[in-house]
LUMZA-212369 format. One line per 8 residues: number of its first residue (from 1); for each residue x, y, z of N, C-alpha, C, O, CB. Coordinates in pm, whole numbers, m for minus. Glycine has a CB too. Example, Ala and Ser with C-alpha at 12.3 -4.5 7.8 and 13.67 -1.06 7.14 Angstrom:
# residues 2
1) 1319,m569,780,1230,m450,780,1320,m330,780,1424,m332,846,1131,m447,905 ~ 1285,m225,708,1367,m106,714,1290,3,787,1341,114,804,1408,m60,572
***
This chain:
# residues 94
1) 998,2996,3104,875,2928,3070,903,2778,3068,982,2731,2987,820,2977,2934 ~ 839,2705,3155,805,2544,3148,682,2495,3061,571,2547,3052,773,2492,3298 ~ 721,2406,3012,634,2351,2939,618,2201,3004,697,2122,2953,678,2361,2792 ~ 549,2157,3084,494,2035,3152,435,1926,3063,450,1805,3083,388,2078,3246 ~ 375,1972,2977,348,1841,2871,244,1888,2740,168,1983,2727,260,1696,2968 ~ 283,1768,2645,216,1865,2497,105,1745,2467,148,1630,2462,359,1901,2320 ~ 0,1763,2452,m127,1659,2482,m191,1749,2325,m220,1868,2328,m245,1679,2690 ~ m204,1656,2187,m178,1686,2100,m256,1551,2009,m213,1437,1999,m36,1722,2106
9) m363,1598,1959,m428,1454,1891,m456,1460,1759,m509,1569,1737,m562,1409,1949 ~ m447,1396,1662,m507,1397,1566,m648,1469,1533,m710,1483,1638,m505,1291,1552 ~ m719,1518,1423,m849,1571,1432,m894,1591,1313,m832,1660,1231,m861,1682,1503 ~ m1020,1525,1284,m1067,1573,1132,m1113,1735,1128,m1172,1797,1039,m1213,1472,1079 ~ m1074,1772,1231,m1215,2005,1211,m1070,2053,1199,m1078,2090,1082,m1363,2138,1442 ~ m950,2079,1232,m853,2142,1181,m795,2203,1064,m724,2302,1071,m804,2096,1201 ~ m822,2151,966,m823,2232,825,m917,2186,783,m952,2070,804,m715,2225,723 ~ m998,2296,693,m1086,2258,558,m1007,2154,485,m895,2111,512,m1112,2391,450
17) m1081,2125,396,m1055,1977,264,m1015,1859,352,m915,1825,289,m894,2000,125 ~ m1023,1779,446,m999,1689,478,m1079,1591,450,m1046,1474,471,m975,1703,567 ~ m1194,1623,399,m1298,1515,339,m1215,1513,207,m1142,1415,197,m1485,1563,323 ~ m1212,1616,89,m1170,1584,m23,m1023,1515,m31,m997,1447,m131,m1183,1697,m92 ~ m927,1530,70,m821,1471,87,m863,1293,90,m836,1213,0,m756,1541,221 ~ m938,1261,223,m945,1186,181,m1009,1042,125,m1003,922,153,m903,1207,209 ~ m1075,1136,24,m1145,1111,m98,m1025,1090,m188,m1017,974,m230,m1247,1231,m144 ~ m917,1185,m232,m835,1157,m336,m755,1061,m267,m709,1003,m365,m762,1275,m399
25) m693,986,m142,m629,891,m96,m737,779,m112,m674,675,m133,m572,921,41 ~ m844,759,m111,m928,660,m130,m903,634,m296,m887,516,m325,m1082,701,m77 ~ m899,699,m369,m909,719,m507,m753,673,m508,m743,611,m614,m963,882,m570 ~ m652,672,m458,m488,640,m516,m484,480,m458,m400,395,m489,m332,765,m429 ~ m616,462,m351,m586,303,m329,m646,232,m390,m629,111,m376,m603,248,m215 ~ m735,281,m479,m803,221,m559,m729,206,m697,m742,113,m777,m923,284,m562 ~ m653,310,m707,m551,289,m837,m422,212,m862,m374,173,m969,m507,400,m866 ~ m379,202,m736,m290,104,m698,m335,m31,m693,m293,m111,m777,m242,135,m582
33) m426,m70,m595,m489,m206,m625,m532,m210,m793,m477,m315,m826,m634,m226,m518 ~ m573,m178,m870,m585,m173,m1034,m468,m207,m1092,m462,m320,m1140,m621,m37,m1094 ~ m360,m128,m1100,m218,m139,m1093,m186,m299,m1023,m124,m378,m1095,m155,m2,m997 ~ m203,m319,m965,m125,m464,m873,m197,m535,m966,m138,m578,m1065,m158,m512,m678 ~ m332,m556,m948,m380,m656,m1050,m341,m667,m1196,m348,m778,m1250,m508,m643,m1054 ~ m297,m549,m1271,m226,m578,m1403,m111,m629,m1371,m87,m736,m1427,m204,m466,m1494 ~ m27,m586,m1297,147,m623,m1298,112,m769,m1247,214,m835,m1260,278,m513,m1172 ~ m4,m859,m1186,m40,m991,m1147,m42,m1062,m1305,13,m1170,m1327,m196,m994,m1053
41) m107,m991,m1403,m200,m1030,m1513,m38,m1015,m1617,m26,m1100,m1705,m374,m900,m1549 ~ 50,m934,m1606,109,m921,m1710,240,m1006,m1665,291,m1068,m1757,119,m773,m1753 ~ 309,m1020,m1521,387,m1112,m1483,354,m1239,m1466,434,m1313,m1410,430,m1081,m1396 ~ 259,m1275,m1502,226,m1450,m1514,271,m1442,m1654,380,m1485,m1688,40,m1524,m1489 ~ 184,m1384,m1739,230,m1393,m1868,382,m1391,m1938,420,m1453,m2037,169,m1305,m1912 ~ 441,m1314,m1868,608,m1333,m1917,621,m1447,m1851,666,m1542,m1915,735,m1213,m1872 ~ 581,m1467,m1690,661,m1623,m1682,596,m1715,m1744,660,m1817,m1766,682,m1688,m1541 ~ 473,m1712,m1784,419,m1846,m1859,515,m1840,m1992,568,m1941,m2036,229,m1842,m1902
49) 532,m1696,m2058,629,m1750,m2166,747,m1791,m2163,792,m1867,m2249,646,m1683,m2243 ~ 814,m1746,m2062,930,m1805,m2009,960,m1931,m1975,1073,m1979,m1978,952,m1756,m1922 ~ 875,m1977,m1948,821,m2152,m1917,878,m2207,m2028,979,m2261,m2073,636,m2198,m1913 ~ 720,m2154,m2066,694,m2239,m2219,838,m2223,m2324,881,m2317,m2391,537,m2152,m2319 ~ 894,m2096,m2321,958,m2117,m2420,1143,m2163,m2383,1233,m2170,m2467,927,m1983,m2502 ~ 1153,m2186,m2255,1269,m2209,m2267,1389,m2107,m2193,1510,m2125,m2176,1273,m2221,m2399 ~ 1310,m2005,m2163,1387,m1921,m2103,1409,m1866,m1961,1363,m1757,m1928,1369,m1848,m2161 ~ 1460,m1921,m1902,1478,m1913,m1727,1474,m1771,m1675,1417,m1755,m1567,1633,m1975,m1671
57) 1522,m1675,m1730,1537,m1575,m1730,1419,m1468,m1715,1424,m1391,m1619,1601,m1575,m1818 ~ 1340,m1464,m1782,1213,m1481,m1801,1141,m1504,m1751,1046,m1425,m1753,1188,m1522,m1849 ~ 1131,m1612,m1682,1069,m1694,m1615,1092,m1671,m1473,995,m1685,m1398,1098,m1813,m1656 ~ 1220,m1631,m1418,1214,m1580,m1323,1156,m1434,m1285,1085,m1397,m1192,1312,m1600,m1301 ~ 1200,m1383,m1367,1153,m1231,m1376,1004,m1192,m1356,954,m1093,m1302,1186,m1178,m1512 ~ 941,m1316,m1425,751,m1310,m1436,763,m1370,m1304,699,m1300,m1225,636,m1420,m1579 ~ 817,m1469,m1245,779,m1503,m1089,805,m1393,m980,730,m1377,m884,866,m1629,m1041 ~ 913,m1324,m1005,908,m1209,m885,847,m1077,m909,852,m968,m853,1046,m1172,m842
65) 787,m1128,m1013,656,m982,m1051,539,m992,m1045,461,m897,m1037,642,m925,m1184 ~ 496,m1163,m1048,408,m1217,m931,378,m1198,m762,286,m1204,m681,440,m1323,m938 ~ 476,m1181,m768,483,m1178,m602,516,m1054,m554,471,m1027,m443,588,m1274,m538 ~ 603,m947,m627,571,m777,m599,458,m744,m583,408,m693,m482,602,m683,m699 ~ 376,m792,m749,262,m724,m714,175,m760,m633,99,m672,m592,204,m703,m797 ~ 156,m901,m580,117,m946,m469,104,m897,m337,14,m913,m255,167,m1018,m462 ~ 197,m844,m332,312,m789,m206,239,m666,m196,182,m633,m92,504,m763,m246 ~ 239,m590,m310,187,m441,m297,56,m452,m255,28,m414,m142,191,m353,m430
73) m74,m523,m366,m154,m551,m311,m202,m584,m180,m302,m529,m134,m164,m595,m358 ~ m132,m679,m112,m159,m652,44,m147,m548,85,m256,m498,114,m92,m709,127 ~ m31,m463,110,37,m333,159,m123,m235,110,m211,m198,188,227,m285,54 ~ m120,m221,8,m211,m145,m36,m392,m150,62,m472,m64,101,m207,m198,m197 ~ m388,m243,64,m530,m312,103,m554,m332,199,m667,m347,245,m564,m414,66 ~ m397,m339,284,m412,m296,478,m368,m206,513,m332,m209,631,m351,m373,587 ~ m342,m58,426,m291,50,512,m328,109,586,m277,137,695,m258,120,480 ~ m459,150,529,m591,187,652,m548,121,819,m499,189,909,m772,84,589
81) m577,m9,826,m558,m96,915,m415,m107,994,m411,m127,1115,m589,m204,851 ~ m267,m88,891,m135,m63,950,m135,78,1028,m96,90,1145,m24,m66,832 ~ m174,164,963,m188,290,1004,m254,332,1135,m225,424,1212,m246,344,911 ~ m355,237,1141,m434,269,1297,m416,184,1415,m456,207,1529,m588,261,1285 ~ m339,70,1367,m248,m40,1467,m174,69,1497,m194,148,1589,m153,m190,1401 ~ m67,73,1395,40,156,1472,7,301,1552,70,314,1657,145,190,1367 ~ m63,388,1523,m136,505,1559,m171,455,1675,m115,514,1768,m249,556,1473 ~ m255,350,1715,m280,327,1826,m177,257,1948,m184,302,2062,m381,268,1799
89) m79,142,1917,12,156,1959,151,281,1977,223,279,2076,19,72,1917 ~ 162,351,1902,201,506,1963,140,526,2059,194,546,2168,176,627,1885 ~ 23,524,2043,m50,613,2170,m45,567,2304,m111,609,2399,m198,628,2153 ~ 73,439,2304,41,401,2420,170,397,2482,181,356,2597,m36,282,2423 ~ 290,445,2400,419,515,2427,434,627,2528,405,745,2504,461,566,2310 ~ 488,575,2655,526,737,2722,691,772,2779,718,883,2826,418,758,2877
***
């Protein structure tokens, strides 16, 4: 038996729940972006105290927890968009 080629696509009718799927992935990016915005709200605050009080340490720590959660937030907020770049560049792999 030859197998000449496997022509194979993505498809939302293949299993039931793929709406509720993703419904609950809509719902985890929404919890994550929530999430980013506290770790924004609570790492300024250690580095502002870190500032203020003298402690570098601190202060660094609230700056790169600024910018994680930053970081995630993007990631979070273009996956949709990474996902179908790349999906679509695959597709153009032979």
């Amino acid at each position: 038996m030859v197998i000449t080629g496997v022509n194979i696509k993505p498809n939302r009718t293949g299993l039931p729940g793929i709406h509720a799927l993703e419904t609950m992935v809509g719902a985890l990016l929404t919890f994550g972006l929530v999430a980013s915005v506290a770790g924004v709200a609570i790492s300024a605050i250690a580095w502002a105290i870190g500032s203020h009080s003298g402690n570098p340490h601190v202060a660094g720590k609230g700056k790169t927890g600024v910018l994680v959660a930053m970081a995630a937030a993007f990631l979070i907020g273009g996956a949709t968009f990474l996902v179908n770049f790349f999906d679509a560049q695959g597709g153009h792999l032979s």
